[in-house]
C-alpha positions in Angstrom: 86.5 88.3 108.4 83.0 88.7 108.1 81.7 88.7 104.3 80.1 92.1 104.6 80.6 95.3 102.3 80.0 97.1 99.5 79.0 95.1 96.3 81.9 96.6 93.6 80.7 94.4 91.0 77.7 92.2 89.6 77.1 90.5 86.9 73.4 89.8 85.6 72.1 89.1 82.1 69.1 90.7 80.5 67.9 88.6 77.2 71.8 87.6 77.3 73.4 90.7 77.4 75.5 91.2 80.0 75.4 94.3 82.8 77.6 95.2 84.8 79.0 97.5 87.3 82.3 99.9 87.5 81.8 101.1 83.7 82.7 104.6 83.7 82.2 104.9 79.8 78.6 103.3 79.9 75.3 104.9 78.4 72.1 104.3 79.7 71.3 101.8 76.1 72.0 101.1 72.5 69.4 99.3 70.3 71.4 95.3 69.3 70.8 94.5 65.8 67.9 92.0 67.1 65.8 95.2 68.1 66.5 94.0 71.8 67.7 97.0 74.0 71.2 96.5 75.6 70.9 98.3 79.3 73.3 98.1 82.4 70.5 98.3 84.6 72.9 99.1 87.5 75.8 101.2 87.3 77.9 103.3 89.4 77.2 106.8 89.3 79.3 109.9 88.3 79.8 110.9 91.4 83.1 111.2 92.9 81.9 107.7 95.2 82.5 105.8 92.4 80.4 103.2 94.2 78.7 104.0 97.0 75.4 104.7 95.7 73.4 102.2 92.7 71.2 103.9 91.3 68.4 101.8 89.4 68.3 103.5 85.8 64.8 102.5 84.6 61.5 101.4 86.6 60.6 99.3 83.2 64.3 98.0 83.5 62.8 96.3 86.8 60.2 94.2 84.8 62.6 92.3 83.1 63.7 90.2 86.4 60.1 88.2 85.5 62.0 87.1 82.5 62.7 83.6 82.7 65.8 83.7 80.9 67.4 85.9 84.0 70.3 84.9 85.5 70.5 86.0 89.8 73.2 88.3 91.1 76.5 87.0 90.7 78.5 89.2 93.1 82.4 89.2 91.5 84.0 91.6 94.0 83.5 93.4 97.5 84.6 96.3 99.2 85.4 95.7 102.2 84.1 98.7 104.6 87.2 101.0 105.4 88.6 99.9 108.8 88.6 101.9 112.0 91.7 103.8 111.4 91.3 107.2 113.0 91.3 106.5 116.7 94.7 104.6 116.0 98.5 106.8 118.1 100.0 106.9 114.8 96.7 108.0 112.9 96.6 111.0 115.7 100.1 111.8 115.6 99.6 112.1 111.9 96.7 114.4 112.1 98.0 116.6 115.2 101.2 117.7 111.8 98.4 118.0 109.2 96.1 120.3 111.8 99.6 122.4 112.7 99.4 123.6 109.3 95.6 124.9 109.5 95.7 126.5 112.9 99.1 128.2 113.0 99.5 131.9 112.7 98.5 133.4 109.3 101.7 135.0 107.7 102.1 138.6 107.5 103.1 138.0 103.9 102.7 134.7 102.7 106.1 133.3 100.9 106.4 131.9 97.3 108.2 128.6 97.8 109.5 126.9 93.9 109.1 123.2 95.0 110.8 120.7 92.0 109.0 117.5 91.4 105.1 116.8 91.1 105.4 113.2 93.1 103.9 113.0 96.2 106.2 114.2 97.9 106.5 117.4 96.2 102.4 117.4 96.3 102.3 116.9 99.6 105.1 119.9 100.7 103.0 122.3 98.6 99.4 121.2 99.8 100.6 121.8 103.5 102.8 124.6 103.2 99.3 126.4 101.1 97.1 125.3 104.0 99.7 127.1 106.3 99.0 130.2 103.9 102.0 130.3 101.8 101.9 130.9 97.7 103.8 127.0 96.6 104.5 126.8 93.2 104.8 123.5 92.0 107.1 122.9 88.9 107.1 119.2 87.3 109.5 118.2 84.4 106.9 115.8 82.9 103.3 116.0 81.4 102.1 114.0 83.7 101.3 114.1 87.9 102.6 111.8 90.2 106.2 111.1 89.5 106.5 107.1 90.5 102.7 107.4 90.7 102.1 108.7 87.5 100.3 106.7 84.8 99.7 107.3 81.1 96.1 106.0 79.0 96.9 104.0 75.8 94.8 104.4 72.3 92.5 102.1 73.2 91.4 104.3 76.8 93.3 101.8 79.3 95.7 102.9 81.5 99.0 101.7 82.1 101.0 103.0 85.5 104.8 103.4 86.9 104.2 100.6 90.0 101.1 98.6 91.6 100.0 100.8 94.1 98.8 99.4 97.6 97.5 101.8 100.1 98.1 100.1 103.7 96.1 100.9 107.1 100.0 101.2 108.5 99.9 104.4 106.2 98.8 107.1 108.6 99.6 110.4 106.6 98.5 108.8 103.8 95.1 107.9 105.6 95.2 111.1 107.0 95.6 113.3 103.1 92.6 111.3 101.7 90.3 112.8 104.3 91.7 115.7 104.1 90.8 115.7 100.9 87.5 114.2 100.9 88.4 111.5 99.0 88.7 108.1 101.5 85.8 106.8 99.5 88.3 106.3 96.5 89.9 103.4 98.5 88.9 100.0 97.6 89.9 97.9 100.9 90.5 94.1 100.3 89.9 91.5 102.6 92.6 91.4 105.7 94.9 88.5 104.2 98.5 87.9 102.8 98.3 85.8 100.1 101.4 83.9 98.7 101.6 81.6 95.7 102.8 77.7 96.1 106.3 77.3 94.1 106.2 73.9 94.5 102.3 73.5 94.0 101.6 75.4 90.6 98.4 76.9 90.6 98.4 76.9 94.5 98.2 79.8 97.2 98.8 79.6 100.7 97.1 82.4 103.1 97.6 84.5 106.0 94.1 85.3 107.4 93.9 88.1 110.0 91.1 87.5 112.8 88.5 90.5 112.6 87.9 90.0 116.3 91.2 89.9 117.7 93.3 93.2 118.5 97.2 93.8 117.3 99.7 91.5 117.7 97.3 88.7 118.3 95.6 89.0 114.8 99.4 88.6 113.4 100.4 86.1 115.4 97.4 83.4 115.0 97.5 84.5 111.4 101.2 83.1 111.5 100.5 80.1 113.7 97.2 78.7 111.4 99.5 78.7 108.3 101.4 75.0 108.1 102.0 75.3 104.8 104.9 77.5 104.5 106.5 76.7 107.5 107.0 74.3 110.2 105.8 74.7 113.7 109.8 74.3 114.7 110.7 76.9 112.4 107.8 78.7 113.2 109.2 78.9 117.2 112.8 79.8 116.1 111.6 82.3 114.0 109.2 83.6 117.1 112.9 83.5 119.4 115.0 85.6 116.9 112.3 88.1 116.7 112.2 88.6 120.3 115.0 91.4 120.5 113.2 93.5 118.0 109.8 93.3 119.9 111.6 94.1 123.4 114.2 96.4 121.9 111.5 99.2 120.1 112.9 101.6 117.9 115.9 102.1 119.2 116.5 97.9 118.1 114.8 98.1 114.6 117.4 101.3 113.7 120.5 99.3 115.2 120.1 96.5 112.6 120.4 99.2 109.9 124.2 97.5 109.4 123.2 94.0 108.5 121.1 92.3 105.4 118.1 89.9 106.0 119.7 87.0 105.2 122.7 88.5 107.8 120.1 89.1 110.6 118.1 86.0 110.3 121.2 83.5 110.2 122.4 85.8 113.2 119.1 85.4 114.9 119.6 81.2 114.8 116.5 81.6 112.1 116.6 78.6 109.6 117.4 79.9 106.3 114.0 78.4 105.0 112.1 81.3 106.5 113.8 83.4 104.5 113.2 81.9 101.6 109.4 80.9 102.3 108.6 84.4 103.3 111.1 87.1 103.4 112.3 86.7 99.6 108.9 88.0 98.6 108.6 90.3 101.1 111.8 92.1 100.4 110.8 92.2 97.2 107.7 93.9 97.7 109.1 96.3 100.2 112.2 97.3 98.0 112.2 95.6 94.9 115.7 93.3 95.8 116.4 90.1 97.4 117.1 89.1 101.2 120.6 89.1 100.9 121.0 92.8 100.1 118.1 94.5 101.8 118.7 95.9 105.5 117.1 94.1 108.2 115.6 97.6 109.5 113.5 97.7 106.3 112.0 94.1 107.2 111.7 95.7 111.2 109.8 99.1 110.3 107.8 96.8 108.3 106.7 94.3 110.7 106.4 96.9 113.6 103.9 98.7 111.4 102.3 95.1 110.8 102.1 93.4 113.6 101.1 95.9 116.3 98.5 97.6 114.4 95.5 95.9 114.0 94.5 97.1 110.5 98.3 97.3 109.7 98.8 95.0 107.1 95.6 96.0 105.6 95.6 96.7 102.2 93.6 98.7 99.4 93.5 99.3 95.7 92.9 103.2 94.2 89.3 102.7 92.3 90.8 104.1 89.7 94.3 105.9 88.1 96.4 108.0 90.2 97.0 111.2 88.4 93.2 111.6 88.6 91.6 110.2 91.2 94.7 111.3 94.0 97.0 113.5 92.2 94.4 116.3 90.5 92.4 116.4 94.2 95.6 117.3 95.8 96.7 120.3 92.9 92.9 121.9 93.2 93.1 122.0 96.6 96.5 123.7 96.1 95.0 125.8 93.8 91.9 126.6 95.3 94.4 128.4 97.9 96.6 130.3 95.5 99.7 128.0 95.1 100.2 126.8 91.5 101.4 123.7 89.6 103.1 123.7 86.7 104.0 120.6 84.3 106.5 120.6 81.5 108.5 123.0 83.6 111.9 120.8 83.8 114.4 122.5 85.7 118.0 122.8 84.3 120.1 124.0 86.3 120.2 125.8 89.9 121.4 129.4 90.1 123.4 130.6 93.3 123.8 133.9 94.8 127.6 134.7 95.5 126.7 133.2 99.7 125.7 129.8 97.9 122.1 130.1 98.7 120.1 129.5 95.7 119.3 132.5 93.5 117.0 130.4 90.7 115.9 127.6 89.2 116.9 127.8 85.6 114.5 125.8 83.2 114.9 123.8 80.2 113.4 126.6 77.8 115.5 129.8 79.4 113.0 131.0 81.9 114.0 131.4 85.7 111.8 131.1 88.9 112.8 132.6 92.3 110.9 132.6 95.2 111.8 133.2 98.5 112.3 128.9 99.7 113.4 126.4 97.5 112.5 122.5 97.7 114.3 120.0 95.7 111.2 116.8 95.7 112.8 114.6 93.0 114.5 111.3 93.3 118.1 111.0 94.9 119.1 110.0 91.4 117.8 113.6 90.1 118.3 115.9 92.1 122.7 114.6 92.3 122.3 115.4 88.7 121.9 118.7 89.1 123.7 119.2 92.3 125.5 122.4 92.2 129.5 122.3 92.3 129.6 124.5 95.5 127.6 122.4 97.7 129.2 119.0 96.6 131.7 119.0 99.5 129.4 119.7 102.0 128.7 116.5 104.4 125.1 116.5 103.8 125.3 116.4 100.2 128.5 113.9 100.6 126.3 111.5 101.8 123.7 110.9 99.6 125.9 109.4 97.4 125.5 106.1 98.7 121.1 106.5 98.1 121.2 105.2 94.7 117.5 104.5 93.4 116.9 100.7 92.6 115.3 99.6 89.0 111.8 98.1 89.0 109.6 97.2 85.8 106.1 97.3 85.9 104.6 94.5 83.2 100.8 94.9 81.9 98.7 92.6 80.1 95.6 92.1 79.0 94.3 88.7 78.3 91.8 87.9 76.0 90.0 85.8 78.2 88.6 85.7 82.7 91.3 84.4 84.8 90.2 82.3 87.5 92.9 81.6 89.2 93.5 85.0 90.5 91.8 86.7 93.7 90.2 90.2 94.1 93.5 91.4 96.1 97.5 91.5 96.3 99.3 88.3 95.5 102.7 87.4 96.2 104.1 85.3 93.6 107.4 83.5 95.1 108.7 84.0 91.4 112.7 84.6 90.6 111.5 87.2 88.5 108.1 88.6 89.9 107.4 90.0 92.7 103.6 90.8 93.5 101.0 91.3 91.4 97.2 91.7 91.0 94.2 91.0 88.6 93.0 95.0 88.3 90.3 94.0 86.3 88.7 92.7 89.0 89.7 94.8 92.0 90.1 98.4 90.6 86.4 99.8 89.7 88.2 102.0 86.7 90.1 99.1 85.3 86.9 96.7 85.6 86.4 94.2 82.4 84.3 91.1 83.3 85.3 89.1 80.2 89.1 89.9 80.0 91.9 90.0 83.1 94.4 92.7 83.3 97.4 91.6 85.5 99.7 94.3 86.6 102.8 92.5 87.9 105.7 93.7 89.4 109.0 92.7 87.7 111.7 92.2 90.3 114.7 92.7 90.9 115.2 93.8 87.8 118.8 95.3 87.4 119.7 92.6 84.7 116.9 93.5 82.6 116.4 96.5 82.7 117.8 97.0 79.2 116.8 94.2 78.1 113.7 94.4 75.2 109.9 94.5 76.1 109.3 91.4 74.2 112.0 89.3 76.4 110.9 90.7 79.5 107.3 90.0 78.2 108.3 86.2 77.2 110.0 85.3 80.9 106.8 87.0 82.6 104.6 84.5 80.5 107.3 81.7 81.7 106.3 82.3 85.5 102.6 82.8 85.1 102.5 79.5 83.2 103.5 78.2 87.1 101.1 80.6 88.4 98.0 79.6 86.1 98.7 76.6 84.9 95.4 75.3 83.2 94.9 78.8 82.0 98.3 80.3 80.5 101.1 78.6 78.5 104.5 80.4 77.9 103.8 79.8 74.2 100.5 81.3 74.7 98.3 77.9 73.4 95.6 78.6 76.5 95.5 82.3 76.9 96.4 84.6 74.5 97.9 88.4 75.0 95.9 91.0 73.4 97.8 93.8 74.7 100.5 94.4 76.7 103.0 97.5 78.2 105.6 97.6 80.2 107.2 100.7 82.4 110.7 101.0 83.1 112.0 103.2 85.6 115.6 103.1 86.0 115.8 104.5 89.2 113.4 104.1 91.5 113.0 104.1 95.5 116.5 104.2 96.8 118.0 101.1 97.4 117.9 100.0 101.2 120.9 98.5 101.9 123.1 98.3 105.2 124.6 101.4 105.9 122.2 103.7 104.3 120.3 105.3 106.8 122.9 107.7 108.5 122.9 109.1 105.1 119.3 110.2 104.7 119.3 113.7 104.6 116.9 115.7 106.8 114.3 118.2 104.9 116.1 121.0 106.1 119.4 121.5 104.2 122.5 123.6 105.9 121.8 125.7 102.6 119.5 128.6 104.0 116.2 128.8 102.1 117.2 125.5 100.4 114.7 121.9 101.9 114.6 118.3 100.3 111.6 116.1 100.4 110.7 112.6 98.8 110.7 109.2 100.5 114.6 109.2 100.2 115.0 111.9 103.3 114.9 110.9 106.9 111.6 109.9 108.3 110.4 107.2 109.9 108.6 105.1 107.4 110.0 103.3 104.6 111.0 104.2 100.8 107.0 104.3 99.7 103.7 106.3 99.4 103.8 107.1 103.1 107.4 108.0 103.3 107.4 110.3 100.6 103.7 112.1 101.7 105.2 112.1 105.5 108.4 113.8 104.2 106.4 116.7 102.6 104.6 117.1 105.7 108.2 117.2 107.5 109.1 120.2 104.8 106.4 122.2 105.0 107.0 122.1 108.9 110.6 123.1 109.0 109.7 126.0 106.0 107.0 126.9 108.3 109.3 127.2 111.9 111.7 129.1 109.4 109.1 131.9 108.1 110.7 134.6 109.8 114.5 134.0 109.2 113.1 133.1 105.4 110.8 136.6 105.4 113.9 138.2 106.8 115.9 136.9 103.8 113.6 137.9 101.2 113.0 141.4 102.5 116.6 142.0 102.5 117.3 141.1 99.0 114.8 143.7 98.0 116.5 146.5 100.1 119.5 145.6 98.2 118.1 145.2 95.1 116.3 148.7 95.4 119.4 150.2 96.1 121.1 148.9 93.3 
């Protein structure tokens, strides 16, 4: 790909101070104790670009490049410019739903719809249903937006979050919600590679380059075919034959597979088992958090589908910055700004039924009730069985979401006290046993920029056998497996680099666990409980358990509530005649 972009990051030196780009906490100057003032001379703006405009700070500033002690422009980072996206079938599609919700027929009298659960698939439900003039009102348990989004600031200003975030060009809704929102200059797009660590070369990473010039499946395909390193051109060819099916076969194909695990499908297939391992371990992991021999093949399918025949598919990019601000809080004021609310610490309890089973209330944890005229239940699987009420438990659809059992992931942070260099300004896979991807963000967030120290955010997976286990054992195997990762920079005893920090997120239950046989049991948004709708990236749509699945299945909410506005109004005006009798 072309090195073109936006600069994200420079470092210059002024009388040996360092200046530097992405510092959101700067001032314009302090006074050193030499007398010598200490300026970043360019610095990204308040504005909600966070990068797409330098502004010089001082014309005297200027003079000081005659100083012969100045070092030129050493560009660290670039944004990549954000690809062409929006002329894309499944970019259309998605905004043809998101425009249904602006352009159909204002309601006579807009409903109040209670929506549980602040992720983004609870956000999304209520910013669609408020653009199709209903009242949402959003109720989340925590203090804190985003639900596996969320992310939390430390003492010390940093922030620590639930996952590693990437934001794909396969993600049409997604794409789709940040221009909606005005906010696609917020994405930080990376260079269009895969990039996957050497196991048996320590230090070493082997990469998947997508051609620039050439259109979908083509760019896939030579990007497989000019990597030798992690596989033979024979295995190369019988991995091309066993895929065959699922290119002829569409959709129809990739949801048949549903019954069998990657490791069941590829030895099916007549693919050597050295594929697997080479690529698929990682990538299972990073699609689900568990290994090839328990994730279904249809996950691996949907994936490459989305991959490999769109062009900017597999392209990735980072959030400049934490996502309860800089995606979350756009998404509440716009739901605001058309009379829906959102509530935090508002955890529900329990759920009240009328004598016909429909839901009367939700019941809080401090006594209060909320009715409304629609409920939506946009927890996790795990959650929402919790509080499942005793009446509907024998009902088929509610039957069978006891096999959707969320999957435990950790999310490990540290900060070193030193520059990695061994590390790249985008997603790595690191082929560890016990890590799954993972990412300098010091370098490739704006927000989480340092250009003295590293921050890597790592994805700790699977991690069902440690998930109990303490931080500072997870913490020491982590250091294990980037000593094979970095290994002229960090030793497991930490002799080279040393931790300065460190924090680590559990979350017991996360995405549901994709394994054969679960999708007949994804639940549609609309429940056989009038008035009653489920949304998150658990319910049936035809993405994956992620960011797009659980924004897509919001969008698929609001549109059933929506069709049902007049058998729902009907509802609601019929419990006032009967309660106005009474």
């Amino acid at each position: 790909m072309p090195q073109i972009g936006l600069v994200s990051a420079v470092n210059l030196r002024v009388q040996g101070n360092s200046a530097y780009l992405w510092s959101s906490r700067s001032s314009l100057g302090t006074e050193s104790q030499d007398g010598h003032l200490q300026r970043n001379l360019l610095c990204f703006g308040s504005s909600d670009s966070m990068g797409h405009k330098l502004r010089i700070r001082t014309p005297s500033a200027m003079t000081r490049r005659l100083t012969k002690d100045f070092n030129p422009l050493k560009v660290v980072c670039i944004d990549y410019p954000r690809p062409e996206l929006d002329n894309t079938v499944n970019y259309l599609e998605a905004a043809l739903l998101s425009s249904s919700f602006r352009t159909s027929s204002r309601p006579t009298k807009p409903l109040e719809i209670v929506i549980a659960g602040a992720g983004l698939g609870g956000l999304s439900t209520a910013k669609y249903l408020a653009d199709a003039g209903h009242k949402p009102i959003l109720l989340e348990a925590r203090d804190v937006l985003g639900g596996k989004v969320a992310a939390w600031k430390d003492d010390d200003g940093d922030w620590y979050e639930t996952g590693l975030h990437i934001f794909f060009g396969a993600y049409p809704n997604m794409q789709n919600l940040f221009g909606e929102l005005g906010i696609n200059d917020r994405l930080q797009w990376k260079e269009h590679s895969m990039i996957f660590a050497m196991p048996n070369k320590p230090g070493e990473f082997s990469r998947f380059d997508f051609p620039e010039a050439l259109p979908a499946p083509l760019n896939g395909i030579l990007a497989i075919l000019k990597n030798n390193e992690m596989l033979t051109w024979p295995e190369k060819v019988k991995f091309a034959i066993g895929l065959l099916p699922a290119m002829l076969g569409g959709q129809s194909y990739v949801e048949a597979q549903d019954g069998l695990s990657v490791k069941d499908w590829m030895r099916k297939q007549g693919v050597p088992d050295r594929v697997t391992d080479e690529v698929f371990i990682a990538m299972s992991k990073a699609l689900n958090f568990i290994n090839p021999d328990e994730l279904s093949m249809q996950c691996i399918l949907i994936a490459l589908n989305r991959f490999l025949q769109e062009k900017h598919g597999s392209k990735m990019a980072f959030l400049d910055g934490n996502p309860p601000e800089r995606l979350c809080m756009p998404i509440v004021e716009h739901i605001e700004s058309k009379g829906g609310q959102v509530r935090l610490n508002s955890r529900i309890k329990k759920i009240e039924l009328n004598e016909d089973g429909s839901v009367k209330c939700f019941i809080l944890n401090n006594g209060s009730t909320i009715k409304g005229d629609a409920f939506v239940f946009a927890t996790p699987v795990d959650i929402f069985k919790l509080l499942l009420p005793e009446e509907w438990k024998e009902i088929p659809y509610f039957q069978k979401l006891e096999k959707l059992v969320g999957v435990p992931v950790i999310n490990v942070h540290i900060w070193f006290d030193r520059k990695l260099k061994n590390t790249s300004d985008n997603l790595l896979f690191s082929r560890s046993p016990l890590l799954s991807v993972y990412a300098d963000m010091s370098v490739t967030c704006k927000e989480y920029y340092n250009p003295n120290q590293s921050m890597l955010e790592l994805v700790f997976a699977p991690a069902e056998e440690w998930i109990n286990r303490s931080d500072s054992e997870i913490i020491d195997a982590t250091m294990k497996e980037l000593a094979k990762l970095f290994p002229d920079e960090i030793s497991a005893d930490q002799s080279k680099a040393k931790i300065l920090k460190y924090h680590i997120v559990k979350t017991p239950r996360s995405v549901y666990k994709t394994v054969p046989g679960c999708e007949p049991c994804r639940p549609l948004q609309r429940s056989p409980i009038e008035g009653f709708y489920l949304a998150g990236d658990y319910t049936k749509q035809k993405y994956l358990a992620s960011m797009e699945g659980a924004v897509l299945s919001g969008k698929l909410c609001a549109q059933a509530i929506v069709q049902d506005y007049e058998l729902l109004l009907g509802r609601s005006q019929k419990k006032l005649a009967e309660a106005s009798v009474v």
